[in-house]
SERO-4910 file (N, C-alpha, C, O; in steps of 0.05 Angstrom, whole numbers):
BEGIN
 pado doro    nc1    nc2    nc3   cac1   cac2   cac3    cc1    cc2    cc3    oc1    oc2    oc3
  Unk    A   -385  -1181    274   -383  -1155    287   -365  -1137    271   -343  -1146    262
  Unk    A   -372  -1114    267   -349  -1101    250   -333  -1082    270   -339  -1080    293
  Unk    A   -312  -1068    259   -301  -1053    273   -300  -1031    280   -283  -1022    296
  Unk    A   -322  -1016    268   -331   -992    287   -338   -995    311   -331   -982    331
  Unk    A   -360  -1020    310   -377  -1029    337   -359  -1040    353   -359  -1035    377
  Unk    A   -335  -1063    337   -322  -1065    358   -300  -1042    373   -294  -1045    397
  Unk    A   -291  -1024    360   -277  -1007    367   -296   -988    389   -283   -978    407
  Unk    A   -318   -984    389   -332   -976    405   -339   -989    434   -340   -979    456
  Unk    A   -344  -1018    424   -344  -1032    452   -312  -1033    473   -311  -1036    498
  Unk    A   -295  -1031    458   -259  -1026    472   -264  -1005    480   -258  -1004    503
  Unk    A   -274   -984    471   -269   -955    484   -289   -959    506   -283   -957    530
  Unk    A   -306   -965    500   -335   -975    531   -326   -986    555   -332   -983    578
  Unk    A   -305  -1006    540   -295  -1025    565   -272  -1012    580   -271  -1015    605
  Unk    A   -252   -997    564   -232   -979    568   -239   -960    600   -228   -953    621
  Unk    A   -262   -957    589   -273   -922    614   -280   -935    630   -264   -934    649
  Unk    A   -305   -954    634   -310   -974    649   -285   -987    675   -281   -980    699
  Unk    A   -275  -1003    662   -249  -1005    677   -231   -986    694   -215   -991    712
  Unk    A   -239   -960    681   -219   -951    695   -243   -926    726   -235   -913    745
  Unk    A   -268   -930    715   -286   -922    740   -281   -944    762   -281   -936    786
  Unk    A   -275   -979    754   -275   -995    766   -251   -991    786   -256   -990    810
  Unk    A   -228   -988    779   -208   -979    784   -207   -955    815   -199   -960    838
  Unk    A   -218   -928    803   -223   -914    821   -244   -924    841   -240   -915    863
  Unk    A   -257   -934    841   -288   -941    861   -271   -960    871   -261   -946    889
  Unk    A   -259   -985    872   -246  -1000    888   -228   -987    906   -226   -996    929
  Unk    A   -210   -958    897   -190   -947    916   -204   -931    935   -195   -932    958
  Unk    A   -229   -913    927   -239   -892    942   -260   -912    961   -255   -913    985
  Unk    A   -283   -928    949   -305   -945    958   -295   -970    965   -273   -977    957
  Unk    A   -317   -991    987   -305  -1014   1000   -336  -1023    990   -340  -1043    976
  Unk    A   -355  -1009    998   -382  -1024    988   -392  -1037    964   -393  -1022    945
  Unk    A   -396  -1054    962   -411  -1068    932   -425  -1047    922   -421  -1043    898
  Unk    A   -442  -1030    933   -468  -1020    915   -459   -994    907   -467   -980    889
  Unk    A   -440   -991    924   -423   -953    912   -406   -967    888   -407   -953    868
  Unk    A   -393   -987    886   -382  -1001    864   -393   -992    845   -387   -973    831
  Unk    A   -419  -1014    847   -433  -1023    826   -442   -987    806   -436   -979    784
  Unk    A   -453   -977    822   -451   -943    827   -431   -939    803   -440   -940    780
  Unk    A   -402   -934    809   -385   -922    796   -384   -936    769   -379   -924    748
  Unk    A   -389   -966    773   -383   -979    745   -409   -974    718   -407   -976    694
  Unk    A   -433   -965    735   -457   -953    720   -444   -927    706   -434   -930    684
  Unk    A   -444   -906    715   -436   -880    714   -406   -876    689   -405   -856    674
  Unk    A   -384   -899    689   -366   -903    680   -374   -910    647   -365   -900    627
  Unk    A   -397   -933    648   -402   -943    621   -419   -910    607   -415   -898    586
  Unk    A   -436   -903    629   -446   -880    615   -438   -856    605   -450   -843    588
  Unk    A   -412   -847    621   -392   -830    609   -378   -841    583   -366   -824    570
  Unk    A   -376   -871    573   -356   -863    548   -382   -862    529   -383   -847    509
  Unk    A   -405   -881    537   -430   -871    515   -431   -846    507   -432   -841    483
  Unk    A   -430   -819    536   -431   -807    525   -415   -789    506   -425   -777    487
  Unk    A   -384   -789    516   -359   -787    492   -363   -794    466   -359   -782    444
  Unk    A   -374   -820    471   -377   -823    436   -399   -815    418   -401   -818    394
  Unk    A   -414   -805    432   -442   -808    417   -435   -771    420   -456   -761    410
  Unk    A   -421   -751    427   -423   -720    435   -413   -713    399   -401   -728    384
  Unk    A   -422   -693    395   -426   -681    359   -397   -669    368   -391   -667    392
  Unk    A   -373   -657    340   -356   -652    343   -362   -616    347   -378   -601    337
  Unk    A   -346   -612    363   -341   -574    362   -344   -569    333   -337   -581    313
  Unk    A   -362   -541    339   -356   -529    311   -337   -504    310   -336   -489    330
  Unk    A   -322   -501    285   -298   -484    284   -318   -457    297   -342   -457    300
  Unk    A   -301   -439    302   -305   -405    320   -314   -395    288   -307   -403    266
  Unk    A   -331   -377    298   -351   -359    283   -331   -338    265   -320   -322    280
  Unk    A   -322   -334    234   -308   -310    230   -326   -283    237   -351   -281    235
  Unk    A   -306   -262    246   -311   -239    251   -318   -226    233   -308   -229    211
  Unk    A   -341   -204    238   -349   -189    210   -334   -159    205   -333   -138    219
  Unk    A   -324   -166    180   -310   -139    176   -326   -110    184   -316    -91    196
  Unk    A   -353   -113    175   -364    -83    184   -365    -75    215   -369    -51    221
  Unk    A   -360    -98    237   -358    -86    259   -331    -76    269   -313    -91    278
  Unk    A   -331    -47    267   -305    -27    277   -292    -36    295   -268    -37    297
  Unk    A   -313    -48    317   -308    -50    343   -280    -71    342   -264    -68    360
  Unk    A   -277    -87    326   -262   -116    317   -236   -116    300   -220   -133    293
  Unk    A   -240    -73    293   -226    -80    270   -192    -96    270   -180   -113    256
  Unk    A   -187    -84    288   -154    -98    288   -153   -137    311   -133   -147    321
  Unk    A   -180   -146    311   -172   -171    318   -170   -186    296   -178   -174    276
  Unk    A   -162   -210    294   -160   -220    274   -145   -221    249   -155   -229    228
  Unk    A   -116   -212    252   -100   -199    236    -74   -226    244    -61   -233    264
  Unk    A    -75   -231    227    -49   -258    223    -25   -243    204    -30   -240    180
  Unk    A     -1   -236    214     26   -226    204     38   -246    210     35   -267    224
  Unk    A     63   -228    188     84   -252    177    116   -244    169    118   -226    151
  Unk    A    139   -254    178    162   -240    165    179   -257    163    186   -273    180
  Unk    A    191   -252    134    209   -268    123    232   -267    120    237   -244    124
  Unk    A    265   -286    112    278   -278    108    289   -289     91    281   -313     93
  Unk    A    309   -285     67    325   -300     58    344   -290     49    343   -268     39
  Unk    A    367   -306     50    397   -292     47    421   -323     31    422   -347     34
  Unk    A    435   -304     16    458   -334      7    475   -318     -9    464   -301    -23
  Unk    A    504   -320    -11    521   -311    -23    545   -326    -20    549   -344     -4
  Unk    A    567   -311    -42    588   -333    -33    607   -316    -35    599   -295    -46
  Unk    A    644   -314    -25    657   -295    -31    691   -311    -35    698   -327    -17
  Unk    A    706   -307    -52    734   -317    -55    738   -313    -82    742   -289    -85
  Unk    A    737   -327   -106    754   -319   -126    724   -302   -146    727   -296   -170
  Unk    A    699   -299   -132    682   -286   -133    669   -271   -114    678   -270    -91
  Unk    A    655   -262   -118    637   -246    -89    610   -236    -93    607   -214   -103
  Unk    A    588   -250    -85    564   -250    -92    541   -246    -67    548   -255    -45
  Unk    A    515   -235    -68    498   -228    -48    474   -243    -62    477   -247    -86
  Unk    A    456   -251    -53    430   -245    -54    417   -252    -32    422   -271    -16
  Unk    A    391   -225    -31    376   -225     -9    357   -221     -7    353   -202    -22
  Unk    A    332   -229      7    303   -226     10    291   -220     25    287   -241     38
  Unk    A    274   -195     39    255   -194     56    233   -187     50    226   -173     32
  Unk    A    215   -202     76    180   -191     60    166   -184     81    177   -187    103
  Unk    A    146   -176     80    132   -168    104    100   -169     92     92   -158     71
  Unk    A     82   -187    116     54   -197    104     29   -190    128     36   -187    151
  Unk    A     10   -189    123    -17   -189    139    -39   -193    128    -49   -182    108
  Unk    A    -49   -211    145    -80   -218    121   -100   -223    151    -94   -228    174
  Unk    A   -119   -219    139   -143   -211    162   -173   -225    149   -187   -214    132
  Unk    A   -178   -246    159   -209   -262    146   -233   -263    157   -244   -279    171
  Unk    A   -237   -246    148   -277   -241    163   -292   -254    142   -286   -261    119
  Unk    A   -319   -257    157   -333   -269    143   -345   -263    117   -354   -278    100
  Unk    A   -345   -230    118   -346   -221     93   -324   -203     78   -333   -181     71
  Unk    A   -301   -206     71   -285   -187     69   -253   -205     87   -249   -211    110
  Unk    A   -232   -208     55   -207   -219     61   -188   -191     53   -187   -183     30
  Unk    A   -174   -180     75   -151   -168     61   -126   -176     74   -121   -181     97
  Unk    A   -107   -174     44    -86   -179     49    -63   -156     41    -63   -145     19
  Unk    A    -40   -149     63    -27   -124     59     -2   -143     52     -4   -167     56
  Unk    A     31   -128     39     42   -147     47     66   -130     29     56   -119      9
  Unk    A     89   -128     32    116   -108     23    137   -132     14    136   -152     29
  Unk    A    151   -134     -1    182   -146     -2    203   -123    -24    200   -102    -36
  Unk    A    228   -144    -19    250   -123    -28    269   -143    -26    278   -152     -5
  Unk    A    279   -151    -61    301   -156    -60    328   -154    -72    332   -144    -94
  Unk    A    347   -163    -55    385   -147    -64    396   -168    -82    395   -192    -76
  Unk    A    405   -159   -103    430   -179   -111    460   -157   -115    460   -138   -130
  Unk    A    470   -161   -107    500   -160   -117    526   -184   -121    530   -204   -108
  Unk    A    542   -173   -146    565   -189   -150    586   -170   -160    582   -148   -170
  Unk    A    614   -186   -154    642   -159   -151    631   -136   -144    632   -120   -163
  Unk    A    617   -125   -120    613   -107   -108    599    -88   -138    606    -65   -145
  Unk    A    582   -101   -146    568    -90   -160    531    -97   -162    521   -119   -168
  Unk    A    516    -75   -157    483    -88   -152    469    -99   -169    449    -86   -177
  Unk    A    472   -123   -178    445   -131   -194    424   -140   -201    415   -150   -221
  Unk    A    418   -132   -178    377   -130   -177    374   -112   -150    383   -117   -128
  Unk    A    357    -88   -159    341    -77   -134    314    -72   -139    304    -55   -154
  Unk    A    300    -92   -121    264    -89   -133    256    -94   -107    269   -105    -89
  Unk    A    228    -84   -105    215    -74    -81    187    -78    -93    184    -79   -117
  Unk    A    164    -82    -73    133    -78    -94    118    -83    -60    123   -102    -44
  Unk    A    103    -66    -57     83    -63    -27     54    -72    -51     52    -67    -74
  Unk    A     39    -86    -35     10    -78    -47     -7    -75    -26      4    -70     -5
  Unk    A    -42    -77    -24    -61    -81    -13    -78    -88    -35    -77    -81    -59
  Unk    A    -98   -106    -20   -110   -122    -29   -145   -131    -11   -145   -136     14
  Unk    A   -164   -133    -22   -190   -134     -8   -206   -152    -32   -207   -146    -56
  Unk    A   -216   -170    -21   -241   -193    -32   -264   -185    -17   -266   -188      7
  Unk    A   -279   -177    -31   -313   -178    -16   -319   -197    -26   -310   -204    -48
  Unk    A   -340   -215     -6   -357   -237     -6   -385   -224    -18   -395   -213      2
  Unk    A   -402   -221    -40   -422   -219    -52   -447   -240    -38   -452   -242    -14
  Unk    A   -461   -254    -61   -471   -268    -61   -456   -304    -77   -452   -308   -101
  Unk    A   -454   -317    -61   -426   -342    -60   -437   -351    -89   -462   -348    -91
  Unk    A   -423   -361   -112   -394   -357   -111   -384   -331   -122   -362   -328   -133
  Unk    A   -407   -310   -115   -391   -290   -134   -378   -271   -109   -381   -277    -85
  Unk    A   -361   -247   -117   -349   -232    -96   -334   -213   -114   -334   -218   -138
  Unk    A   -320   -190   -103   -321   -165   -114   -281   -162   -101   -273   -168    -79
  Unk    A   -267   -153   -121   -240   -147   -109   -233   -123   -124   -241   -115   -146
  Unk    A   -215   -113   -104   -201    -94   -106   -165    -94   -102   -151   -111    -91
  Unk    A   -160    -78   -111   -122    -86   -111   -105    -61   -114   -106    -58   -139
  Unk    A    -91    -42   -104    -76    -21   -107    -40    -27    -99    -33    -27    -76
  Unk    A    -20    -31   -120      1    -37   -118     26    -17   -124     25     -4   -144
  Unk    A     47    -13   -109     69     -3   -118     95    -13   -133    106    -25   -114
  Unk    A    105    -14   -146    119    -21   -160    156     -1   -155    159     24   -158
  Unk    A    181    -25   -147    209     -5   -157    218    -18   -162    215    -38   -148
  Unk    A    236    -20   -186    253    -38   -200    268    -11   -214    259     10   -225
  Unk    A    306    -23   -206    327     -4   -216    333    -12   -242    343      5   -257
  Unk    A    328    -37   -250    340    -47   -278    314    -44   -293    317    -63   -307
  Unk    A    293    -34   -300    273    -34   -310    277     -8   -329    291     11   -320
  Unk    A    264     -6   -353    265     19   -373    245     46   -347    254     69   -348
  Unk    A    230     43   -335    223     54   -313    226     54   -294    239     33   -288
  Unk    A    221     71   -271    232     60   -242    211     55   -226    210     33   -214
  Unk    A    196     69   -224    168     61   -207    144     58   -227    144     68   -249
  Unk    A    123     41   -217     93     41   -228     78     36   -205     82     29   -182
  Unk    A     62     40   -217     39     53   -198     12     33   -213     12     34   -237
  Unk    A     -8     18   -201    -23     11   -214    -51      1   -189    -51     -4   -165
  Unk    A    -69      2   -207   -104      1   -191   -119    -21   -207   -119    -22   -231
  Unk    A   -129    -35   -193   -146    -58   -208   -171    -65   -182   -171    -65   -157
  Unk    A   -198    -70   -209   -223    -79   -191   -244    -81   -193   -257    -60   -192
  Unk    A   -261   -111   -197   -272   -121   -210   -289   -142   -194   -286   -146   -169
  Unk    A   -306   -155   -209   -318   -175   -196   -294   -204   -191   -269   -203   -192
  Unk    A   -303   -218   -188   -286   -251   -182   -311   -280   -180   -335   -281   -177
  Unk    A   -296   -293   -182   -325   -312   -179   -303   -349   -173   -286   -360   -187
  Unk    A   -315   -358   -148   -298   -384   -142   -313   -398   -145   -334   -402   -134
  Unk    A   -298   -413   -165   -293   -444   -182   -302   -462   -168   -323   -474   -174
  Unk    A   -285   -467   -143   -274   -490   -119   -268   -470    -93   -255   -449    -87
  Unk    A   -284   -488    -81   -271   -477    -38   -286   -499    -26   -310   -502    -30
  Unk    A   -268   -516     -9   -264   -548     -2   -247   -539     16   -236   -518     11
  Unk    A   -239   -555     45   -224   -555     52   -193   -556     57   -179   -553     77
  Unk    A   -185   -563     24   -158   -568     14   -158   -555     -7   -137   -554    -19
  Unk    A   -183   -539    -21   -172   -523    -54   -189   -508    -42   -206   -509    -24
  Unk    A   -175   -484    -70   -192   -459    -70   -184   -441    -94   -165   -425    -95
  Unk    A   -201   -447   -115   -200   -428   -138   -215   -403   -155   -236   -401   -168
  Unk    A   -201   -391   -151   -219   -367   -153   -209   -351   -185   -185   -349   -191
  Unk    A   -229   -343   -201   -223   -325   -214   -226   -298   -220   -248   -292   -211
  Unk    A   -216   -280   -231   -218   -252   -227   -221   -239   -261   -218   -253   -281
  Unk    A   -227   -212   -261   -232   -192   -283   -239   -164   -275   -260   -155   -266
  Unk    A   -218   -155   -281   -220   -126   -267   -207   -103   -287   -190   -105   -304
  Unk    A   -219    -84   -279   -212    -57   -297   -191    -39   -282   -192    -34   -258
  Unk    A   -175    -30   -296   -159     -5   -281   -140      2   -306   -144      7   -330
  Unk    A   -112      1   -286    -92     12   -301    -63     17   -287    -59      7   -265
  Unk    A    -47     30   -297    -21     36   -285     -4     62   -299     -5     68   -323
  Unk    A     12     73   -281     25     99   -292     59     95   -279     67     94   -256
  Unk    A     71     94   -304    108     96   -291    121    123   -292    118    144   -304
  Unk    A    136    115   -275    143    141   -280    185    138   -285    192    114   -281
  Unk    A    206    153   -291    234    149   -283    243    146   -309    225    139   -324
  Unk    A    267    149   -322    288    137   -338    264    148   -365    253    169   -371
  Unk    A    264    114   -378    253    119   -403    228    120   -397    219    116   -420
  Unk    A    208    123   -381    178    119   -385    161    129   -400    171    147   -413
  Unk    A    141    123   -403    118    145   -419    110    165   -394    104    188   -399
  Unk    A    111    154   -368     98    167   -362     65    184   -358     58    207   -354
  Unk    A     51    160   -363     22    171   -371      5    153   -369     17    131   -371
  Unk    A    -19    149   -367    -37    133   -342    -41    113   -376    -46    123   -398
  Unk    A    -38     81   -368    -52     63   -386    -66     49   -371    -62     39   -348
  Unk    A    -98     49   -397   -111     34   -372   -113      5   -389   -110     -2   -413
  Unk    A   -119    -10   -364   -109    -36   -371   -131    -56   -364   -148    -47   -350
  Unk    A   -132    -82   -371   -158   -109   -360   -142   -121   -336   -118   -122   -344
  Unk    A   -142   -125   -322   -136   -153   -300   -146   -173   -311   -166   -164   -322
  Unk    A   -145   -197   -316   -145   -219   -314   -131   -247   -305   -110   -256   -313
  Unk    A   -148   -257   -287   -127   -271   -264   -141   -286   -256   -165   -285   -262
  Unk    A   -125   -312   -234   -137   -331   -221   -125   -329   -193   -106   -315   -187
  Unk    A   -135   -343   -178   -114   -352   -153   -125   -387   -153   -147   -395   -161
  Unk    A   -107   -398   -144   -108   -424   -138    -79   -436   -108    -55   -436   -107
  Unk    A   -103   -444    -91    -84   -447    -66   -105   -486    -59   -127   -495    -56
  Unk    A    -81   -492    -60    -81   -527    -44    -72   -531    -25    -52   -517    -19
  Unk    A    -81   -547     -8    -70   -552     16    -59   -590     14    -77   -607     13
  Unk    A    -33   -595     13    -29   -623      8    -32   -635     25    -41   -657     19
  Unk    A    -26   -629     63    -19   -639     82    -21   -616    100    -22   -592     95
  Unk    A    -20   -632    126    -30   -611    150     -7   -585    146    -10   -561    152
  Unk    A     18   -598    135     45   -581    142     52   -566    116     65   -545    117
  Unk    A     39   -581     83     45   -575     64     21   -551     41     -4   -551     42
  Unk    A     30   -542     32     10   -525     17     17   -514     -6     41   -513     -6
  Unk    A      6   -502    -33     15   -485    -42      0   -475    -60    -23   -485    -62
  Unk    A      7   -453    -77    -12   -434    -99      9   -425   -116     34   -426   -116
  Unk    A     -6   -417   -129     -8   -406   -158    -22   -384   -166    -45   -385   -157
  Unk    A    -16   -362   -182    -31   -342   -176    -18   -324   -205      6   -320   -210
  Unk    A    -40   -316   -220    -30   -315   -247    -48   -281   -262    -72   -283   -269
  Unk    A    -37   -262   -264    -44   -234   -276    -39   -226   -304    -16   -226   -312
  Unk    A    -56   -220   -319    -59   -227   -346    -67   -196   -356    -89   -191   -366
  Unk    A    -46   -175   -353    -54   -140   -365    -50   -130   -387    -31   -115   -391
  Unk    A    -74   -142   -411    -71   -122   -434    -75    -89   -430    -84    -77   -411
  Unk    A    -67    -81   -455    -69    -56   -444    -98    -46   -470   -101    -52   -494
  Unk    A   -114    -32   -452   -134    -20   -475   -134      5   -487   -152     16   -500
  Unk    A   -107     13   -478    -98     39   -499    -81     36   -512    -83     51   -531
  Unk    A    -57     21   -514    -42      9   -539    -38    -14   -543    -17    -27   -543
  Unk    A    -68    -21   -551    -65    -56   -562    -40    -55   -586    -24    -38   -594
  Unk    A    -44    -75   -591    -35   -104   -569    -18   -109   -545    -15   -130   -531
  Unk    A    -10    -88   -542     18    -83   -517     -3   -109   -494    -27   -118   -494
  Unk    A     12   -112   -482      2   -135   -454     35   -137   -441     58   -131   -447
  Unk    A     19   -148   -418     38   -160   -395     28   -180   -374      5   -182   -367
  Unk    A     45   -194   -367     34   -217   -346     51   -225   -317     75   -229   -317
  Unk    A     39   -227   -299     62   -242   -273     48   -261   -269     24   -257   -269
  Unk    A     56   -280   -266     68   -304   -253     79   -318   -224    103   -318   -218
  Unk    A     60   -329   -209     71   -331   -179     67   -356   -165     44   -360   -158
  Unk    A     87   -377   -159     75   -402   -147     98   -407   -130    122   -399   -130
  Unk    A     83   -423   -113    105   -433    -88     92   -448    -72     67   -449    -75
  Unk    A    107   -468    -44    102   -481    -28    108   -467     -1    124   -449     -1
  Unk    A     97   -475     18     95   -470     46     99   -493     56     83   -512     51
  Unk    A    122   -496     71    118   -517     87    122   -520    117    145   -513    122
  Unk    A    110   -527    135    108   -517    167    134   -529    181    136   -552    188
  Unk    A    147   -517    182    185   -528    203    179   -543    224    184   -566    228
  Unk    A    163   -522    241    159   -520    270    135   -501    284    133   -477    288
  Unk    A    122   -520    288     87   -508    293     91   -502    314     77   -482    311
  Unk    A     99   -500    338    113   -485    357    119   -462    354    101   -446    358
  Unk    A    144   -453    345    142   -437    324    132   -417    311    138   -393    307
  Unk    A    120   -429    304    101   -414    274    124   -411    254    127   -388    246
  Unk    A    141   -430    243    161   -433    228    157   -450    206    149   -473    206
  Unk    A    166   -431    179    151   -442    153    178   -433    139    191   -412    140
  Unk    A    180   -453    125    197   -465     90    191   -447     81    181   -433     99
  Unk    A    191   -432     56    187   -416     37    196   -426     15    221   -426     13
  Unk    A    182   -437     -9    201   -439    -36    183   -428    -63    160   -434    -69
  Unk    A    197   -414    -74    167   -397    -90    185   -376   -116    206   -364   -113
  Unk    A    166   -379   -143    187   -360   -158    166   -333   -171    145   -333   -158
  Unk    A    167   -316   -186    155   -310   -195    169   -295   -229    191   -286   -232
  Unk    A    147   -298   -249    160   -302   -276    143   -260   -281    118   -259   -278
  Unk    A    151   -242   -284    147   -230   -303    154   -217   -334    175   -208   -342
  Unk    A    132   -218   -345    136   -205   -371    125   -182   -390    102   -180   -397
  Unk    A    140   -171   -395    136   -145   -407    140   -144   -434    163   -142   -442
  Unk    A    110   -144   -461    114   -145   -485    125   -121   -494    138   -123   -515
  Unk    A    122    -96   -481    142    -78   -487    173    -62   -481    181    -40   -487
  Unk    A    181    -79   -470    208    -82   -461    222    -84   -484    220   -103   -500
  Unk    A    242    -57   -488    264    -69   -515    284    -70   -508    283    -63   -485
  Unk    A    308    -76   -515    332    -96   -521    353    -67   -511    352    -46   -523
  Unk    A    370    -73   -488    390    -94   -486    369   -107   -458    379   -122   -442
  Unk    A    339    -96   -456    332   -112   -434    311   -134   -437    292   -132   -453
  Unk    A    315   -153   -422    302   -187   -427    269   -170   -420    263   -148   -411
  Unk    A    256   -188   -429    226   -191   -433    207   -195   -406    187   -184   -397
  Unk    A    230   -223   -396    224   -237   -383    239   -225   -356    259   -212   -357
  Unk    A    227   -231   -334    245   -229   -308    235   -247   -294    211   -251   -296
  Unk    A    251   -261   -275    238   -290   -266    258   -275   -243    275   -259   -250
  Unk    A    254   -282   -215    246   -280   -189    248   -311   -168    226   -320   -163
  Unk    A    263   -320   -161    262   -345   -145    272   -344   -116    282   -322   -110
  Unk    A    272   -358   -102    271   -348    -75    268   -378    -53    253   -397    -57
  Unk    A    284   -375    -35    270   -397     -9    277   -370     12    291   -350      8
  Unk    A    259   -376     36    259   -356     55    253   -374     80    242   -396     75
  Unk    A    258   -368    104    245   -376    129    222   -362    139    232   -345    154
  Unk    A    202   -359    139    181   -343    156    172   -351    186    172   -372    198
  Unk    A    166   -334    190    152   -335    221    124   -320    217    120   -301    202
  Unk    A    102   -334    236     76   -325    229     67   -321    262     72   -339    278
  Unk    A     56   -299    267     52   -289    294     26   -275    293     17   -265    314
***
């Protein structure tokens, strides 16, 4: 006998027993017994043999009627400093919403973060975007992306940039999901030293999100902007991190995540590179 069958006959006998149970306390007659002990075997048959639920239907973006159900937000925090024969800040907040219909994912989502040391600021950066995936014909799909950009230590202070293109996924499994992208646009800075003046630029990018465990997860997510008005000039960001679930109660999530940017036209006395690291607590509501 193997042990599905037998694990099935325990659960048979399990329900069984316990109709027997009730029909002895409520019934005195043999045949109302016999009755409940029939009825008992046939309820766990039918438990086991019933098809599992299927997940709820996603909502379709084109119905208005819907538009604000379905909207999963999110806010983060992170903070650490130290103060005595030094005195140091750093701080993090973000603010997120993502909304999944069956045809059409957008995701909105703001952060901003502080550093200071000896009562002096060093780092003030900020970046809001929006964001929309159309579902095409599977695996292909169509995105769009419009971002803000402020950074105080930057040869510019704001940029401004538009990207949007087709996409096409790799992998989508219940635990991966990889998607790649190629999109046309561009960006305009403005402040300090800028040019000041619209470059237009390629997107090239991926997203890649795993799921390790019910509680664990994470991605990677990678932007690749030459520029097609002063080649060779390019630039790239860089973004990966874990999620990890605190307290599902809650809706309380780990945060650990960095992000690397780089700027081939960045000159000297400022770094190339700017790397970005971070743990936060979030709440998801």
């Amino acid at each position: 006998m193997s042990n599905s069958t037998a694990a099935k006959i325990g659960t048979t006998g399990l329900l069984a027993l316990i109709g027997l149970a009730d029909a002895a306390r409520a019934e005195v007659g043999a045949g109302t017994l016999a009755l409940n002990t029939a009825e008992a075997v046939a309820m766990a048959a039918s438990l086991q043999n019933r098809p599992a639920a299927a997940p709820p239907a996603k909502i379709q973006s084109t119905d208005t009627a819907n538009f604000w159900r379905g909207w999963k937000r999110s806010v983060e925090l992170g903070l650490n400093g130290s103060e005595g024969n030094s005195q140091s800040l750093n701080a993090r907040a973000a603010l997120g919403t993502t909304r999944e219909a069956a045809d059409m994912t957008t995701v909105a989502s703001a952060s901003y973060s502080l550093g200071r040391s000896e009562d002096k600021t060093t780092k003030s950066r900020g970046e809001a975007s929006l964001r929309n995936d159309w579902v095409l014909t599977k695996p292909w799909g169509f995105f769009g992306i419009v971002k803000a950009e402020y950074d105080e230590f930057q040869p510019w202070q704001w940029r401004w940039s538009a990207f949007a293109g087709p996409s096409y996924t790799v992998i989508e499994s219940e635990t991966t999901m990889f998607k790649l992208r190629v999109g046309l646009g561009g960006s305009y800075e403005t402040g300090k030293l800028a040019k000041e003046e619209w470059n237009t630029e390629l997107d090239l990018g991926f997203d890649l999100k795993h799921k390790f465990s019910q509680r664990t997860s994470g991605f990677i997510t990678f932007d690749l902007y030459p520029s097609l008005k002063d080649w060779p000039e390019y630039r790239h960001v860089t973004s990966g991190g874990l999620e990890v679930v605190v307290d599902p109660e809650l809706n309380m999530l780990l945060k650990l995540g960095a992000t690397n940017r780089y700027d081939h036209t960045t000159q000297k006395p400022a770094n190339k590179n700017d790397l970005d690291y971070f743990v936060t607590i979030a709440f998801t509501f």
